[in-house]
One Martini backbone bead per residue (centre of mass of N, CA, C, O) as a GRO file, in nm:
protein
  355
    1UNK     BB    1   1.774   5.380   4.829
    2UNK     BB    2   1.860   5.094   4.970
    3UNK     BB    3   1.838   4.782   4.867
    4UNK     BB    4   1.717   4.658   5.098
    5UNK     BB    5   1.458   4.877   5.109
    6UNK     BB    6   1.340   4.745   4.854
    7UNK     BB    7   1.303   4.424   4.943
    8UNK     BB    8   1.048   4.534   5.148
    9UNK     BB    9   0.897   4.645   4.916
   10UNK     BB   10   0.848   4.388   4.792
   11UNK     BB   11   0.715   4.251   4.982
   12UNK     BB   12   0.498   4.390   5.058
   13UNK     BB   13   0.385   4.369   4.771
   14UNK     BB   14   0.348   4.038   4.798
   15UNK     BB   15   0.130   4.095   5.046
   16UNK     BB   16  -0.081   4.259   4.940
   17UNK     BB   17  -0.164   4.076   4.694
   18UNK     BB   18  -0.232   3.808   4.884
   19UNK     BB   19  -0.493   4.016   5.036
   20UNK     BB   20  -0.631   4.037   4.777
   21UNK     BB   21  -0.661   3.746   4.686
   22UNK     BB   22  -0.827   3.654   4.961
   23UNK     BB   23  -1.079   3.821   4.908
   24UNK     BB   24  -1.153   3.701   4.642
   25UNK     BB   25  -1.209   3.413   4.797
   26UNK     BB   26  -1.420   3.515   5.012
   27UNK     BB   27  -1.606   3.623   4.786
   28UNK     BB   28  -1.605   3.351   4.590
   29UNK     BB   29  -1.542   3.093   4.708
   30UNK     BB   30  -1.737   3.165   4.946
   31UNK     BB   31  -1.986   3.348   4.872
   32UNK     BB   32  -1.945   3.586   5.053
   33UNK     BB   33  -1.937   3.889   5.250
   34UNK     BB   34  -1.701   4.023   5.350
   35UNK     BB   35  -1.848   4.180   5.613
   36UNK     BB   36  -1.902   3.893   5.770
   37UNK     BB   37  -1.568   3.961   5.833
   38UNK     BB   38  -1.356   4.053   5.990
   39UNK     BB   39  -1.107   4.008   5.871
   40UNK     BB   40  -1.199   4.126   5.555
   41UNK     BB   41  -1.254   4.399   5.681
   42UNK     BB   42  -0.963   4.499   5.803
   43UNK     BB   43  -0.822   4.446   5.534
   44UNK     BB   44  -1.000   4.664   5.329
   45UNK     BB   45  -0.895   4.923   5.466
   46UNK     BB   46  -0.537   4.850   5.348
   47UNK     BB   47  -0.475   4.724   5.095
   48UNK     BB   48  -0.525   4.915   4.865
   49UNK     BB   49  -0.392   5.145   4.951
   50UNK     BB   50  -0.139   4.991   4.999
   51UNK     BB   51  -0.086   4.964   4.675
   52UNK     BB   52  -0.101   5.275   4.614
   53UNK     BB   53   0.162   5.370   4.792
   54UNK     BB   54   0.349   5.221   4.644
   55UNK     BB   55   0.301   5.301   4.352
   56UNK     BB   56   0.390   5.613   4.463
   57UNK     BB   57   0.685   5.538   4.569
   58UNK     BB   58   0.773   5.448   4.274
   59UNK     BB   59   0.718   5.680   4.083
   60UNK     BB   60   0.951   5.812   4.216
   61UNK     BB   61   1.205   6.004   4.027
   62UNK     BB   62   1.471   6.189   4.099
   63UNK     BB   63   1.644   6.155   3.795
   64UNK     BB   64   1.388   6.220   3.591
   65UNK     BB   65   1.355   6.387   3.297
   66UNK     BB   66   1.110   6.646   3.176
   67UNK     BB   67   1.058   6.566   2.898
   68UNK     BB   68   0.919   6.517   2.597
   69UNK     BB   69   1.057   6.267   2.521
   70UNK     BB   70   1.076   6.085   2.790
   71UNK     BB   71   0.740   6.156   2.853
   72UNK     BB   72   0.645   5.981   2.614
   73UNK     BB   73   0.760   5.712   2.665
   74UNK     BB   74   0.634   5.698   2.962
   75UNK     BB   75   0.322   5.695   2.865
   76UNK     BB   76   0.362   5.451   2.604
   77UNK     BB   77   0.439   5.202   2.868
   78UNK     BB   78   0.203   5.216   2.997
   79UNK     BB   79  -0.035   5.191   2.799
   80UNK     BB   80   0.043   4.913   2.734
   81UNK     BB   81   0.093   4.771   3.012
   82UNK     BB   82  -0.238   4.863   3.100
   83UNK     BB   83  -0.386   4.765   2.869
   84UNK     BB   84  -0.338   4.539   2.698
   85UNK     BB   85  -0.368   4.330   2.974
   86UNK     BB   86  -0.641   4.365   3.058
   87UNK     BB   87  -0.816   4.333   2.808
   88UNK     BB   88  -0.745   4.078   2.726
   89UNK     BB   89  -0.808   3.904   2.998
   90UNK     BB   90  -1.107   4.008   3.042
   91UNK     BB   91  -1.195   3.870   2.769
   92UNK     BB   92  -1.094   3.573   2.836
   93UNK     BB   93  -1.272   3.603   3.154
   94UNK     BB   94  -1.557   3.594   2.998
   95UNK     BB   95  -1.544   3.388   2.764
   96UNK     BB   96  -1.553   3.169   3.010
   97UNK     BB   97  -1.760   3.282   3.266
   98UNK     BB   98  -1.965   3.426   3.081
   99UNK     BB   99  -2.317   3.517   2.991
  100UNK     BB  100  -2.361   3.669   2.724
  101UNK     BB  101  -2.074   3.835   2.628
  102UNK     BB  102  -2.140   4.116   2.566
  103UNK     BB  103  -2.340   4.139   2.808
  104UNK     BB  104  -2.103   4.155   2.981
  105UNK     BB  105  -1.914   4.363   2.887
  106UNK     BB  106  -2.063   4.568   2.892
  107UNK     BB  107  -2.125   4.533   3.247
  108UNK     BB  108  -1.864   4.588   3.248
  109UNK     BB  109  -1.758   4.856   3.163
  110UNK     BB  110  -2.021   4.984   3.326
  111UNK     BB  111  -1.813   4.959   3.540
  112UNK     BB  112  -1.607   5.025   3.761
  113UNK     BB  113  -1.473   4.727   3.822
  114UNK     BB  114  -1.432   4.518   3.567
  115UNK     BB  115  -1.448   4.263   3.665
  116UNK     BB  116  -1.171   4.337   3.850
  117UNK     BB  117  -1.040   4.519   3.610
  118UNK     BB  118  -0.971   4.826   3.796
  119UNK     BB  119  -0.645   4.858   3.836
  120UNK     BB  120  -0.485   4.926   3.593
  121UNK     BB  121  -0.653   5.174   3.497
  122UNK     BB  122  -0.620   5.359   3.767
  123UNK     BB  123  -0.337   5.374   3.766
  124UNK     BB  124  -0.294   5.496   3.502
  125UNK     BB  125  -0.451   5.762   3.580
  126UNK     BB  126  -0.219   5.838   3.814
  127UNK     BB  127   0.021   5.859   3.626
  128UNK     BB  128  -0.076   6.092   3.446
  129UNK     BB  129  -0.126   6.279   3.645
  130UNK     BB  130   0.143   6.283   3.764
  131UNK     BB  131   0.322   6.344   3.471
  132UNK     BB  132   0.156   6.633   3.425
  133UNK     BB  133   0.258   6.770   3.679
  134UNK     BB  134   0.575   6.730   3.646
  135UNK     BB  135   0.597   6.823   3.336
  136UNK     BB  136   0.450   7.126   3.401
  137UNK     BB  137   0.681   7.208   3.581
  138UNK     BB  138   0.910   7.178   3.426
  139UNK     BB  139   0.807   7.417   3.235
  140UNK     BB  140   0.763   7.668   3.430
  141UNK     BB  141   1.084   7.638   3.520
  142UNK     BB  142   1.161   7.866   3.311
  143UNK     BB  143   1.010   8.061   3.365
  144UNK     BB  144   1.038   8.351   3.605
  145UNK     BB  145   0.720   8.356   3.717
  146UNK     BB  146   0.729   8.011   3.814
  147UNK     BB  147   1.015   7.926   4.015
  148UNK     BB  148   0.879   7.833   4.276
  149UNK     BB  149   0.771   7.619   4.158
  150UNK     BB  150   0.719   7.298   4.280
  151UNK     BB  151   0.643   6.962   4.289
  152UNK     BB  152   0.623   6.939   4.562
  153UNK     BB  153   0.413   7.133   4.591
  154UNK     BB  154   0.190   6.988   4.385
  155UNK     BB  155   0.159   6.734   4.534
  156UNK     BB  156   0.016   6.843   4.750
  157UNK     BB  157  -0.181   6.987   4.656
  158UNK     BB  158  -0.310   6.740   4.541
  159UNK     BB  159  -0.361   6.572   4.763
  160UNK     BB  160  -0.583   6.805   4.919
  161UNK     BB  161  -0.780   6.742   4.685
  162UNK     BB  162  -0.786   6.423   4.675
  163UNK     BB  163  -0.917   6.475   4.952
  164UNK     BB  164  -1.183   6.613   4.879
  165UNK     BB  165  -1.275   6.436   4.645
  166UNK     BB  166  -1.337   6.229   4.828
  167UNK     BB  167  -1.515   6.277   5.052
  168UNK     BB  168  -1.744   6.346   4.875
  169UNK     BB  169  -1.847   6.059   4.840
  170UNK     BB  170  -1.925   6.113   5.152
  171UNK     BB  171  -2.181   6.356   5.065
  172UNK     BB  172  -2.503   6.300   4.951
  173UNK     BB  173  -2.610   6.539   5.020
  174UNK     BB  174  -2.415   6.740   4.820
  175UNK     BB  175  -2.318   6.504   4.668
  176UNK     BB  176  -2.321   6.283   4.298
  177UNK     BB  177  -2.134   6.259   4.092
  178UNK     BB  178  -2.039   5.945   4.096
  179UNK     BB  179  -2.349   5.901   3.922
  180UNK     BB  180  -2.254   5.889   3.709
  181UNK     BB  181  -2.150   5.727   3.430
  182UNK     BB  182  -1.869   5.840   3.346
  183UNK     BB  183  -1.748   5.729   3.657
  184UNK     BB  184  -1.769   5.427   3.571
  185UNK     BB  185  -1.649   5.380   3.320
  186UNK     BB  186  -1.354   5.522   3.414
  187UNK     BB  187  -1.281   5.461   3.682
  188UNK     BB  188  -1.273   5.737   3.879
  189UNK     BB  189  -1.411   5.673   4.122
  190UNK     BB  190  -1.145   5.558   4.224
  191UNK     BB  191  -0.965   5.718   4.181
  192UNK     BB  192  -1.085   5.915   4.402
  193UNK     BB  193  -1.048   5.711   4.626
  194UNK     BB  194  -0.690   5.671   4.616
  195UNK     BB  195  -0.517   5.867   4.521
  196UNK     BB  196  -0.402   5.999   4.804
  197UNK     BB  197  -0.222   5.727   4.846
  198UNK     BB  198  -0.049   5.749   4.631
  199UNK     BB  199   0.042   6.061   4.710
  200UNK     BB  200   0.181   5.936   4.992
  201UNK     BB  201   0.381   5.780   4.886
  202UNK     BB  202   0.560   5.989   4.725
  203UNK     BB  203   0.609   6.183   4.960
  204UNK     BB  204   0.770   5.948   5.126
  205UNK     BB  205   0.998   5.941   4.942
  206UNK     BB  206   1.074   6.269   4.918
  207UNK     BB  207   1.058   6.193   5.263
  208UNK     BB  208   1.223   5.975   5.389
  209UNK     BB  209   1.405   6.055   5.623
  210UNK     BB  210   1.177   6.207   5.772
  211UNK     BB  211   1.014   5.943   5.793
  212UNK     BB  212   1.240   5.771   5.950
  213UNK     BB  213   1.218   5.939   6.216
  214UNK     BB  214   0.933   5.906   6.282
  215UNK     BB  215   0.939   5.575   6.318
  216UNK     BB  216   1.177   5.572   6.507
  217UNK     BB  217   0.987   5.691   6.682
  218UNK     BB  218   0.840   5.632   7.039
  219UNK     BB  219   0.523   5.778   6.956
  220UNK     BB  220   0.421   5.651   6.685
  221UNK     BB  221   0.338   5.342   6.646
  222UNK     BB  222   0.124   5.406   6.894
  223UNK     BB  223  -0.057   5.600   6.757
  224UNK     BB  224  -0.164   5.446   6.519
  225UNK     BB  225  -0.284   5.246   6.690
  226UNK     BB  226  -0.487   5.373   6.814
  227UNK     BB  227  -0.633   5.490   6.582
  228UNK     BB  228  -0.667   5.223   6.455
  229UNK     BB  229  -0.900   5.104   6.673
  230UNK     BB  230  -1.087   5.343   6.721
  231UNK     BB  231  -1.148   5.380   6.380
  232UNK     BB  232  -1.237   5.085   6.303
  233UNK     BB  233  -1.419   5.005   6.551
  234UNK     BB  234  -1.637   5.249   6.485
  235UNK     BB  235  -1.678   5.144   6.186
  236UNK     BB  236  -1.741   4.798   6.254
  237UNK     BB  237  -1.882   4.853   6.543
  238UNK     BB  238  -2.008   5.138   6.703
  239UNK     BB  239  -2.123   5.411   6.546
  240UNK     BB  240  -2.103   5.707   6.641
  241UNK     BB  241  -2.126   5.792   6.338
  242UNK     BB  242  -2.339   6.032   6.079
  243UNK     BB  243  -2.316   6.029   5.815
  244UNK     BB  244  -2.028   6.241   5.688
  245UNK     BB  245  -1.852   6.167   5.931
  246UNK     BB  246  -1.795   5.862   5.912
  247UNK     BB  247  -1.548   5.829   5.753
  248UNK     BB  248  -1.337   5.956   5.956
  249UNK     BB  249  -1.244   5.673   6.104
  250UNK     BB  250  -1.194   5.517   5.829
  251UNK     BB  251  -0.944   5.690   5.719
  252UNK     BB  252  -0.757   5.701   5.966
  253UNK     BB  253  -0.740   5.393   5.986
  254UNK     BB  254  -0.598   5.350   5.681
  255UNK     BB  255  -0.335   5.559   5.762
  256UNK     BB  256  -0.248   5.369   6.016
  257UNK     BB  257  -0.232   5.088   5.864
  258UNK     BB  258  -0.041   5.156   5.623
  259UNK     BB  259   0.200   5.280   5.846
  260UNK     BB  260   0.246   4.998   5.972
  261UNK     BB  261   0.327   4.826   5.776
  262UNK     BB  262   0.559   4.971   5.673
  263UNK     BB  263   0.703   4.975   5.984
  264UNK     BB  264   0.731   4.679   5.950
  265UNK     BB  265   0.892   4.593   5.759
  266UNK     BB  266   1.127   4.802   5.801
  267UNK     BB  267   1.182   4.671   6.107
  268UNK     BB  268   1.200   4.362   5.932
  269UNK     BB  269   1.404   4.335   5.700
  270UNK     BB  270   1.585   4.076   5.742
  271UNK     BB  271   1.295   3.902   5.676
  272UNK     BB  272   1.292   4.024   5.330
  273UNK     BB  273   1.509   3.864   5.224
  274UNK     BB  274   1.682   3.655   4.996
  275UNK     BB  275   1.773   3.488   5.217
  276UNK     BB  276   1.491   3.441   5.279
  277UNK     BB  277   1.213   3.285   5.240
  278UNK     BB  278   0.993   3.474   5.270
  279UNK     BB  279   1.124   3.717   5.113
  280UNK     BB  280   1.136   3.582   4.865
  281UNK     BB  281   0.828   3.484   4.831
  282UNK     BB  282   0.759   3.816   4.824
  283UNK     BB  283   0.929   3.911   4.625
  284UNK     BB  284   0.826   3.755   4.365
  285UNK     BB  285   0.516   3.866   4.423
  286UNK     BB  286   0.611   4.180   4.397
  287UNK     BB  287   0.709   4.149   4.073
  288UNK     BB  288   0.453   3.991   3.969
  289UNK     BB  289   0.169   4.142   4.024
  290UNK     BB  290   0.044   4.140   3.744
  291UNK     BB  291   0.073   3.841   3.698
  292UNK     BB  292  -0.169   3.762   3.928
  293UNK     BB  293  -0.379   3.964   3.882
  294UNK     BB  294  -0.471   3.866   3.578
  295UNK     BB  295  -0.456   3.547   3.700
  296UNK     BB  296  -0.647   3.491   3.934
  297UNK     BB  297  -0.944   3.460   3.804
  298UNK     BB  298  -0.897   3.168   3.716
  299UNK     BB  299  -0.827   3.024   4.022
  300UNK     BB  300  -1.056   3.039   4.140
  301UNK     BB  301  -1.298   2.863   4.356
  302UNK     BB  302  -1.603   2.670   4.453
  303UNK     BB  303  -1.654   2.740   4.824
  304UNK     BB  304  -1.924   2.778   4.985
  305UNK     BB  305  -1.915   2.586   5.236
  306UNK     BB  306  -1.719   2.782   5.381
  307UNK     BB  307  -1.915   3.028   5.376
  308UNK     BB  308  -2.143   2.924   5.550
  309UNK     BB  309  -1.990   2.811   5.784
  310UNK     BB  310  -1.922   3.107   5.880
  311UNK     BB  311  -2.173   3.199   5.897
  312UNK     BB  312  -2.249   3.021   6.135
  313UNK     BB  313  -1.965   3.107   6.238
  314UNK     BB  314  -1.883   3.380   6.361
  315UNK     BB  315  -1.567   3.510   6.472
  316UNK     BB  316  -1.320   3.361   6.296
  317UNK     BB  317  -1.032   3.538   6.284
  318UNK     BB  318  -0.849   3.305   6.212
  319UNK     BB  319  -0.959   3.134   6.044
  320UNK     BB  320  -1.067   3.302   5.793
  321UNK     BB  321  -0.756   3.391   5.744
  322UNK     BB  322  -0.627   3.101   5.697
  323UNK     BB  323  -0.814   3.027   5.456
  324UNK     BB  324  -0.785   3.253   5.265
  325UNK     BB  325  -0.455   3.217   5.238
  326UNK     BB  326  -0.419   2.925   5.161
  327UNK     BB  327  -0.587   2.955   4.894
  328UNK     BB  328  -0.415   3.189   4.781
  329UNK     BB  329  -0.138   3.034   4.791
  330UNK     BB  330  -0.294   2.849   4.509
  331UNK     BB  331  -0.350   3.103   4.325
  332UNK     BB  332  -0.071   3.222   4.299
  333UNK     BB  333   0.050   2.955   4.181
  334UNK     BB  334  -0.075   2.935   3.960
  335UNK     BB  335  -0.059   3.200   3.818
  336UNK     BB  336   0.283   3.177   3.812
  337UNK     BB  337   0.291   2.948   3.650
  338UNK     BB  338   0.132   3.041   3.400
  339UNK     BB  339   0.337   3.288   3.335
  340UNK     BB  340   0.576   3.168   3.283
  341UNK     BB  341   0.473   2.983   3.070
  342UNK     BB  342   0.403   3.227   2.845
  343UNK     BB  343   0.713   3.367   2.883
  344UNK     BB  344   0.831   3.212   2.681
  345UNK     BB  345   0.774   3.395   2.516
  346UNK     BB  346   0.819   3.744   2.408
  347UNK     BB  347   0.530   3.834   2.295
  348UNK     BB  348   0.355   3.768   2.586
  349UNK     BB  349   0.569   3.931   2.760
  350UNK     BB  350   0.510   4.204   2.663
  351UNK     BB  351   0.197   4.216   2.620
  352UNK     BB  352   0.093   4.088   2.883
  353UNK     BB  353   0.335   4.211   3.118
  354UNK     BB  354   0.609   4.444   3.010
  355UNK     BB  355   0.888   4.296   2.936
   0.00000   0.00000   0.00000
């Protein structure tokens, strides 16, 4: 991938993070639920997936050697760069904001999403599954009775799988496993949520080629649409599926709204260079990701007015997603302010940080 496609995929992420963060807005400091905002529903369709499937875009490394000793270095950097800062930040915003601390942290770890902070250990251990694939394939390829299993093989393989046990997830009649205590702790129930996702995300890198001859075909990013209106609109107004099968309009909008944002981004790569203002400063925010991320619950404000007002006034979707971006650009703003600051220092900047 030539530096150009690298700078829309880093604005791409910092433009994710932003969604992220906007929603965290609307849910905390407008003291709302999502549920409420048709702007933050149909953001919450693909904010996340598409968070993941960057992350799963990025993780594919084409020239990178599947030995035990470079693949225990990359999993030794990883396990610090997603623990070590995550452990830090949650419990130092406990500490701040929750009462009494003990009993706070324990019903953070027992909760799957960890107060907010369960994104990076889920991304950690869907880094550790897919490296685990790989190393175990390049293993396997030394033998000459497994020498047919390739990579792309076993990516697909696990994709396939990653989408089954998804469903489950969605099939309360036949399956329940996802309510185990263990899978609240391990914050595996978000893994097996988005899963599919990340590998999504790898497999359009490594057949990337012709991934852009789809995008560029006339008849791909209108079939997206379509699905996309389609798909949103039956999960969040018209509900014409009941129990197991509602879900599946909901995940093809899921999977045609990521495929859009890809193709808008790729399609307009000339306006998120570095060359450009908006360019610059999401491409900013996109190598800065965690940063942001374990930064921003510090900075939510409580403007509870803002969200009565919405309710008292809804389907107000241009309001709605101005006031959360607004709002969400100045808690950016302080979070990557205090980033800096910390990275003053060499030791706060590796184990905060990962640099």
């Amino acid at each position: 991938m030539n530096k150009e496609r690298l700078q829309w995929l880093d604005a791409l992420r910092g433009f994710t993070m932003l969604l992220v963060v906007a929603n965290h807005v609307y849910l905390v400091s407008f003291d709302t639920s999502t549920k409420a905002s048709m702007f933050m529903s149909l953001c919450l369709l693909f904010r996340m997936p598409l968070f993941f499937f960057i992350s799963g875009f990025l993780s594919y490394k084409a020239l990178f050697s599947w030995n035990v000793a470079d693949t225990a270095r990359l999993v030794q950097k990883k396990l610090r760069v997603q623990l070590v800062p995550t452990f830090v930040m949650m419990t130092a915003w406990i500490a701040l904001f929750r009462k009494p601390f003990w009993q706070a942290m324990e019903t953070a770890w027992l909760s799957p999403t960890k107060q907010g902070y369960w994104f990076t250990i889920v991304l950690l251990e869907m880094l550790l599954a897919y490296y685990a694939v790989c190393f175990l394939v390049s293993r396997l390829n030394r033998l000459r009775f497994f020498r047919g299993i390739t990579t792309n093989r076993a990516i697909v393989t696990m994709w396939l799988l990653a989408l089954l046990g998804y469903a489950t997830m969605y099939m309360p009649k036949w399956f329940n496993w996802y309510k185990d205590i263990f899978w609240h702790i391990t914050s595996l129930t978000e893994f097996v949520r988005f899963f599919h996702f990340f590998l999504l995300g790898n497999l359009c890198h490594r057949h990337w080629n012709r991934i852009c001859r789809l995008l560029d075909s006339p008849w791909f990013f209108p079939l997206l649409v379509g699905i996309a209106f389609i798909g949103s609109t039956d999960y969040l107004h018209w509900h014409n599926l009941r129990l197991h099968w509602a879900n599946l309009p909901r995940t093809l909008a899921m999977y045609s709204l990521v495929l859009m944002c890809v193709a808008f981004f790729r399609y307009y790569e000339n306006w998120f260079t570095r060359e450009r203002v908006v360019g610059r400063s999401l491409q900013y925010v996109g190598v800065r990701t965690l940063d942001v991320y374990l930064l921003h619950y510090f900075f939510l404000p409580h403007l509870p007015a803002v969200g009565a007002w919405f309710k008292a006034n809804p389907h107000n979707f241009a309001l709605e997603g101005t006031a959360a971006l607004l709002v969400a650009l100045l808690v950016v703003a302080f979070a990557l302010l205090t980033s800096n600051i910390l990275r003053v220092s060499p030791f706060l900047k590796k184990w905060l940080f990962g640099r």
